[in-house]
N, CA, C and O atoms as a GROMACS GRO file, in nm:
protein
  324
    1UNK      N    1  -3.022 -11.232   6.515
    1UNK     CA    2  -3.040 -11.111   6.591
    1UNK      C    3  -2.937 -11.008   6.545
    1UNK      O    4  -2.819 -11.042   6.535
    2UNK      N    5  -2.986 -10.855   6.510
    2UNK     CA    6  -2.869 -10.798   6.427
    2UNK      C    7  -2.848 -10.681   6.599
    2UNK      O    8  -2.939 -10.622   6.658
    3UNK      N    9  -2.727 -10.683   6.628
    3UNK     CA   10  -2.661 -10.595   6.711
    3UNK      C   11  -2.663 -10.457   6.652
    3UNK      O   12  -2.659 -10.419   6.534
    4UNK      N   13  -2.669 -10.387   6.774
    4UNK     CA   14  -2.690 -10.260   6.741
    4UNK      C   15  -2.614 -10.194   6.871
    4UNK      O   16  -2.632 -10.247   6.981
    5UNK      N   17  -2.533 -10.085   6.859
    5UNK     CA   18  -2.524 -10.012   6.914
    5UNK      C   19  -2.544  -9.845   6.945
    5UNK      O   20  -2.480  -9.752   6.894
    6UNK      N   21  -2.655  -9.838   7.046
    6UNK     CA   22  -2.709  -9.714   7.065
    6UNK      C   23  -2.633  -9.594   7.146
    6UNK      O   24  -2.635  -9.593   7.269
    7UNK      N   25  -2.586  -9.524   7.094
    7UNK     CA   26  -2.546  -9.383   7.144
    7UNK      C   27  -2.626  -9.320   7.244
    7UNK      O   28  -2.740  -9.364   7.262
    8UNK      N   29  -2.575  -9.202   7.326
    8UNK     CA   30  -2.673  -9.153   7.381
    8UNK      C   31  -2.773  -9.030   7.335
    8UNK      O   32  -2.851  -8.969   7.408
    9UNK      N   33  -2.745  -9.007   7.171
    9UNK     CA   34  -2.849  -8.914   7.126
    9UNK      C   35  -2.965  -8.967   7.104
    9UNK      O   36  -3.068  -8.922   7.152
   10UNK      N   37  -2.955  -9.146   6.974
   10UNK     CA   38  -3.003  -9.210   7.005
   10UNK      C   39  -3.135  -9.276   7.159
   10UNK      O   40  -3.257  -9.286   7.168
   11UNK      N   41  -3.036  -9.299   7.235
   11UNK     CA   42  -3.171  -9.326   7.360
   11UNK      C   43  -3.171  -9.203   7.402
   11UNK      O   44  -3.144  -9.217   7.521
   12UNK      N   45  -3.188  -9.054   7.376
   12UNK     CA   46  -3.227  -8.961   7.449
   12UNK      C   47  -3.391  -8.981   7.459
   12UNK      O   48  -3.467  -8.968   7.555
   13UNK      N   49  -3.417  -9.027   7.297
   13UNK     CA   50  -3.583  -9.007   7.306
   13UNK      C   51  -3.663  -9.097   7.358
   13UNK      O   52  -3.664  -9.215   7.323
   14UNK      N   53  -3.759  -9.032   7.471
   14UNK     CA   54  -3.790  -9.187   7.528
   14UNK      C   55  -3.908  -9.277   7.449
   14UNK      O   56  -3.962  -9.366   7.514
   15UNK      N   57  -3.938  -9.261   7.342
   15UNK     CA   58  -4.009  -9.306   7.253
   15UNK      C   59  -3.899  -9.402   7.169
   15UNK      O   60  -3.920  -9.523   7.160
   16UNK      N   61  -3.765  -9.330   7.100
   16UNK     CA   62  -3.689  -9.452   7.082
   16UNK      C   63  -3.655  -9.537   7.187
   16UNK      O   64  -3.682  -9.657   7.193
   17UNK      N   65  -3.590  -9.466   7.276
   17UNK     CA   66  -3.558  -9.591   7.398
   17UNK      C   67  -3.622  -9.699   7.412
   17UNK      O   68  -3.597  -9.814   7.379
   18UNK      N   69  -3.709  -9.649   7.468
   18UNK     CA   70  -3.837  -9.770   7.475
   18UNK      C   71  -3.844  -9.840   7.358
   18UNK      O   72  -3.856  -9.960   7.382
   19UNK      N   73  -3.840  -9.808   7.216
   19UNK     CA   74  -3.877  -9.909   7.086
   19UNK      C   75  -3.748  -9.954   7.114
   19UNK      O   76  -3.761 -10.007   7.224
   20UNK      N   77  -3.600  -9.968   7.070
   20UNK     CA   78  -3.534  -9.992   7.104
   20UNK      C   79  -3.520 -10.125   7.195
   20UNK      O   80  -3.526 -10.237   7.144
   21UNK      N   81  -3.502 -10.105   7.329
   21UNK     CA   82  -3.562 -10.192   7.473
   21UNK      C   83  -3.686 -10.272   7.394
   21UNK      O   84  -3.648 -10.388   7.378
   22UNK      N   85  -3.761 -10.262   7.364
   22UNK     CA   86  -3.856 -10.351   7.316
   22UNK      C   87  -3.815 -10.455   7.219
   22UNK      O   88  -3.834 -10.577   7.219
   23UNK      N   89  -3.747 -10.372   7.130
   23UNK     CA   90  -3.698 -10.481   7.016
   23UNK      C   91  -3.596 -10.575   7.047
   23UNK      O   92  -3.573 -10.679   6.986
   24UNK      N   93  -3.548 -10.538   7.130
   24UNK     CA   94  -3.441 -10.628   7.219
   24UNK      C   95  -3.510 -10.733   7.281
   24UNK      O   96  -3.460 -10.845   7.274
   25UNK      N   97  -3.596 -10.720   7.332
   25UNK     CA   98  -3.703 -10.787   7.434
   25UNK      C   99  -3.754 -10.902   7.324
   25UNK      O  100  -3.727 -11.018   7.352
   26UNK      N  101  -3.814 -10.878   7.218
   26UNK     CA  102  -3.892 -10.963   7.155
   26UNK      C  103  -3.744 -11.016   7.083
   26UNK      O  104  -3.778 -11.108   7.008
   27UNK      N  105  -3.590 -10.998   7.075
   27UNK     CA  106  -3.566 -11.048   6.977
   27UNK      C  107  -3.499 -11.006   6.876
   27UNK      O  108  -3.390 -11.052   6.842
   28UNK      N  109  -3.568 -10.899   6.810
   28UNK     CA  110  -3.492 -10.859   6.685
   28UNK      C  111  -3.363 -10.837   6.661
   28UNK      O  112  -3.283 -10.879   6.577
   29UNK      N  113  -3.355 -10.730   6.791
   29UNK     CA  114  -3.201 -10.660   6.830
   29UNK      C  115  -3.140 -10.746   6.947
   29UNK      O  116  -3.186 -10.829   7.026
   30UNK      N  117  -3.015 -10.689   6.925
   30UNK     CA  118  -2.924 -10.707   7.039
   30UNK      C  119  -2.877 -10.612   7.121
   30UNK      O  120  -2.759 -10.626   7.152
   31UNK      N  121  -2.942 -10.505   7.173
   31UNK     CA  122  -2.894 -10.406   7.195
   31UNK      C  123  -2.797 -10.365   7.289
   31UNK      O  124  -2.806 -10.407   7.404
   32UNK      N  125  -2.680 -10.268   7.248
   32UNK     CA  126  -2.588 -10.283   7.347
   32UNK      C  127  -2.571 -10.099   7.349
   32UNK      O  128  -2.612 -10.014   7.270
   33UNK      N  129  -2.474 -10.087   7.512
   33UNK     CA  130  -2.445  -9.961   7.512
   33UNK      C  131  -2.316  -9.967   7.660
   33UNK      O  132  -2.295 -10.046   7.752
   34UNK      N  133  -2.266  -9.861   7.620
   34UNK     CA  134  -2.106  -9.892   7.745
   34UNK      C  135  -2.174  -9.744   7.866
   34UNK      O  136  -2.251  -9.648   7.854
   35UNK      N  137  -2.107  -9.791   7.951
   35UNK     CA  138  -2.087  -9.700   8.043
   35UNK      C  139  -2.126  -9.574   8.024
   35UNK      O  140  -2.225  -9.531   8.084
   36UNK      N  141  -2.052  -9.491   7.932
   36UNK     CA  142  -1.979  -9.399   7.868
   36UNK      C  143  -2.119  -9.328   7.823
   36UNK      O  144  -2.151  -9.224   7.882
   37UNK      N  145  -2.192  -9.371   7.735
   37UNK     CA  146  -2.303  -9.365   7.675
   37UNK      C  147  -2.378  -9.335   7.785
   37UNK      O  148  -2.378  -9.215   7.813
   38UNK      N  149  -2.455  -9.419   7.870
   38UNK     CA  150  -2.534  -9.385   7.980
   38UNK      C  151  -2.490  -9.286   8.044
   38UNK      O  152  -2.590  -9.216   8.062
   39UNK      N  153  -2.417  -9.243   8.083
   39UNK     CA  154  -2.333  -9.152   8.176
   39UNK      C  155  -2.406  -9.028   8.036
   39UNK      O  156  -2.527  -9.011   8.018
   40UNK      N  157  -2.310  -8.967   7.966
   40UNK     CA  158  -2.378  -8.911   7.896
   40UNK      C  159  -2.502  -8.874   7.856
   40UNK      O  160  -2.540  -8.759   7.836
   41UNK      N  161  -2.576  -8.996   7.842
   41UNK     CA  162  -2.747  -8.983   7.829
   41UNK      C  163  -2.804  -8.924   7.948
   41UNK      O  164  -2.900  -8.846   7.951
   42UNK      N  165  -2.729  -8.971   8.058
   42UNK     CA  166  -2.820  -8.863   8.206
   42UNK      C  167  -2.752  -8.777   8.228
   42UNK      O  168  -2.766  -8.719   8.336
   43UNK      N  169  -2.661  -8.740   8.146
   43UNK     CA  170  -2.596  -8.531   8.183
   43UNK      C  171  -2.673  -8.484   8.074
   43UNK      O  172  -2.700  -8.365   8.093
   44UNK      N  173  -2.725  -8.532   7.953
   44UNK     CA  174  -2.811  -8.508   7.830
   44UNK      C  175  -2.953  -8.439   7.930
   44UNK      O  176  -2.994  -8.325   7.949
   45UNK      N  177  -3.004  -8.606   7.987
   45UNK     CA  178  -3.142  -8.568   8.081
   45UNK      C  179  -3.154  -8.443   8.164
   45UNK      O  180  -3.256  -8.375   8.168
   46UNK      N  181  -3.030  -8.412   8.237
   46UNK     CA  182  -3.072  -8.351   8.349
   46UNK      C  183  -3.067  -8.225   8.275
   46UNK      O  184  -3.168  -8.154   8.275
   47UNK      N  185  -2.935  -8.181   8.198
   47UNK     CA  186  -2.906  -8.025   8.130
   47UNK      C  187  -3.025  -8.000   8.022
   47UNK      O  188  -3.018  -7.892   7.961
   48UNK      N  189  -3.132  -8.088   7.991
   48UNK     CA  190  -3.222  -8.028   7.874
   48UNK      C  191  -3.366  -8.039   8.016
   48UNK      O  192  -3.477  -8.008   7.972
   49UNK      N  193  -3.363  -8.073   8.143
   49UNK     CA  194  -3.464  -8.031   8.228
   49UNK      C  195  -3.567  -8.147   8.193
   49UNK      O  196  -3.673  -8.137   8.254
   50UNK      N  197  -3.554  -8.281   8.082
   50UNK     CA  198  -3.633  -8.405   8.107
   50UNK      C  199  -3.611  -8.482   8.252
   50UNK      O  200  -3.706  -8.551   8.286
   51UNK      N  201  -3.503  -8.478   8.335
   51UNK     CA  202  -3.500  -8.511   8.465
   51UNK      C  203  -3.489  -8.383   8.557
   51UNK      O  204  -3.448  -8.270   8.533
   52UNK      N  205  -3.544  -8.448   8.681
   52UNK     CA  206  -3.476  -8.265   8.740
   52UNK      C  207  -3.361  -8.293   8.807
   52UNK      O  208  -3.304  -8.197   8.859
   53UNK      N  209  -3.310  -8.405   8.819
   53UNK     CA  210  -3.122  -8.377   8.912
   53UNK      C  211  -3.048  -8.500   8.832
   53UNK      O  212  -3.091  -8.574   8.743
   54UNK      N  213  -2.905  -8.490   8.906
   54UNK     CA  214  -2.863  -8.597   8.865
   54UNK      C  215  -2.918  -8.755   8.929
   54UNK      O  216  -2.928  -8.855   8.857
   55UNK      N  217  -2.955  -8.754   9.091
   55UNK     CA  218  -3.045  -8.859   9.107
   55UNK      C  219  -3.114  -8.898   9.051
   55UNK      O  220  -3.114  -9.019   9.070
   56UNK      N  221  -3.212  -8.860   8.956
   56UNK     CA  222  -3.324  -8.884   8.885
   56UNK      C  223  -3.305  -8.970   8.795
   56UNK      O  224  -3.355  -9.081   8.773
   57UNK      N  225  -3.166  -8.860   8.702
   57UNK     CA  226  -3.126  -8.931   8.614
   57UNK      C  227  -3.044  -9.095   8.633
   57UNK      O  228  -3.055  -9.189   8.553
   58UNK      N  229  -2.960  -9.095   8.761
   58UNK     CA  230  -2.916  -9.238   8.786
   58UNK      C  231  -2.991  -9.351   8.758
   58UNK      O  232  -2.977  -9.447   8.683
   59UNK      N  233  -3.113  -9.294   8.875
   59UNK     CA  234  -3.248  -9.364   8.828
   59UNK      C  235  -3.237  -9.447   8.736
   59UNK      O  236  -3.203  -9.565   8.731
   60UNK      N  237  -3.287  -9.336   8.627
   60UNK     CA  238  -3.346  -9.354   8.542
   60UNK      C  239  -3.229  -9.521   8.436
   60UNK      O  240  -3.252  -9.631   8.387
   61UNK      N  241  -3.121  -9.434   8.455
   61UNK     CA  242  -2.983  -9.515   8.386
   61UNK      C  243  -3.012  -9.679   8.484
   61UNK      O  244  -3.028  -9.777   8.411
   62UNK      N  245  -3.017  -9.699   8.605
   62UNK     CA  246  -3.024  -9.786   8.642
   62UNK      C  247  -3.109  -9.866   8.605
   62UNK      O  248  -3.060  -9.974   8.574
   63UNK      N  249  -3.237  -9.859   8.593
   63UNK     CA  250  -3.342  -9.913   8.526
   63UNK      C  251  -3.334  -9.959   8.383
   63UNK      O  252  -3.362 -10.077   8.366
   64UNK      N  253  -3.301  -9.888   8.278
   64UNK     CA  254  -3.219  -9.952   8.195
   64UNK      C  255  -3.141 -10.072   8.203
   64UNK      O  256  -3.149 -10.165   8.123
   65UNK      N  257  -3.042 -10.068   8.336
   65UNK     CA  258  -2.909 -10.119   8.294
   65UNK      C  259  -3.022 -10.270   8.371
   65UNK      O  260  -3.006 -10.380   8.318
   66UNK      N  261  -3.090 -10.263   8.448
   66UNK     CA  262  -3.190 -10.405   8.483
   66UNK      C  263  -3.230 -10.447   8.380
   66UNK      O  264  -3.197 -10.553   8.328
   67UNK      N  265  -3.346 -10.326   8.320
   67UNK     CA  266  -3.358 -10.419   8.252
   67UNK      C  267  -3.332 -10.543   8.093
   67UNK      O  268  -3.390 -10.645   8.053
   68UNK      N  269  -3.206 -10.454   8.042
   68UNK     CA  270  -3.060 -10.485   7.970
   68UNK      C  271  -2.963 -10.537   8.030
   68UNK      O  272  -2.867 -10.460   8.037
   69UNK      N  273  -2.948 -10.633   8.074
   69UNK     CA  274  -2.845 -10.649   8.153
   69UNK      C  275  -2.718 -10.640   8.056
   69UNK      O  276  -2.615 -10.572   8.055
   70UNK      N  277  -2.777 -10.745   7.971
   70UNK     CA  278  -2.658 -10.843   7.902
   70UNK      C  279  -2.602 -10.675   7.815
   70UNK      O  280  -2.486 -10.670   7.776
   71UNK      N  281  -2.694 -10.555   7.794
   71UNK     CA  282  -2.642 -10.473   7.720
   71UNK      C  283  -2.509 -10.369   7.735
   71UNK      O  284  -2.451 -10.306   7.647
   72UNK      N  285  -2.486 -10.376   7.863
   72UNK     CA  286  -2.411 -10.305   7.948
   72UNK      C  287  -2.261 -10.358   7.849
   72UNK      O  288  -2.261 -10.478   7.825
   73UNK      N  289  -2.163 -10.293   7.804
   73UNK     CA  290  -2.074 -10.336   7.750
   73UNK      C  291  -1.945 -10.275   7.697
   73UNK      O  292  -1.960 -10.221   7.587
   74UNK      N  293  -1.809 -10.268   7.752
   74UNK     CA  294  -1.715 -10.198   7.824
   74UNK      C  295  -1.648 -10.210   7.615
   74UNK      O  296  -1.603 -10.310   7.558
   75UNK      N  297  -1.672 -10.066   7.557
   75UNK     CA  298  -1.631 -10.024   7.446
   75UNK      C  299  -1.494 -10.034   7.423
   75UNK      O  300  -1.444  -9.962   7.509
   76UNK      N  301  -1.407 -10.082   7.358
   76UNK     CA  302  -1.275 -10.077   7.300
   76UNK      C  303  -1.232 -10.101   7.144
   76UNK      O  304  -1.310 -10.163   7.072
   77UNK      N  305  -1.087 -10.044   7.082
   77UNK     CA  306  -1.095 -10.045   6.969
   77UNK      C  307  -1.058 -10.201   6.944
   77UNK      O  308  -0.971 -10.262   7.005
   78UNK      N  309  -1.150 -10.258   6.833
   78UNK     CA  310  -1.135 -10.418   6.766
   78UNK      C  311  -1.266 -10.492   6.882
   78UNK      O  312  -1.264 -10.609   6.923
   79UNK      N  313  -1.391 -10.368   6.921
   79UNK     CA  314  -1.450 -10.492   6.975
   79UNK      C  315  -1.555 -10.523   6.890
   79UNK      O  316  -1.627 -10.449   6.824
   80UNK      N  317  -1.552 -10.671   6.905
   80UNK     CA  318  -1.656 -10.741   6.824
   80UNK      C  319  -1.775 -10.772   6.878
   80UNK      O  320  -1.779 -10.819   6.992
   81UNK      N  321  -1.897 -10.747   6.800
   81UNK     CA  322  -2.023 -10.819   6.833
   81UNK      C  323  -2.034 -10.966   6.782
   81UNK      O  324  -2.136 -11.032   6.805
   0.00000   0.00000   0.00000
């Protein structure tokens, strides 16, 4: 399984997201992303008007983080996959 870590420009698109999340699902990937990233990806959502508030966007981040659990992953320098 080759690890990957996705940024939040990366999962802005929800066409990657979703491929992404998928490939994780079947396997291929390992996909990971910190805090930091999500947080970002829903001030991304709400300021380009793909969500309409920041609720939406929590949402949206929460659902992710279900259904990734294991992806959720607290970034530091020397961390290893």
């Amino acid at each position: 399984m080759i690890p990957v870590v996705a940024d939040a420009d990366t999962l802005f698109g929800a066409t990657t997201r979703g491929l992404l999340i998928h490939l994780d699902y079947v396997g291929i990937i390992r996909l990971h992303w910190s805090p930091l990233i999500l947080d970002e990806l829903s001030r991304a959502l709400v300021d380009t008007g793909r969500k309409t508030n920041a609720e939406t966007a929590r949402r949206h981040e929460q659902l992710m983080r279900s259904a990734l659990p294991q992806a959720a992953q607290t970034l530091t320098a020397g961390t290893s996959w």
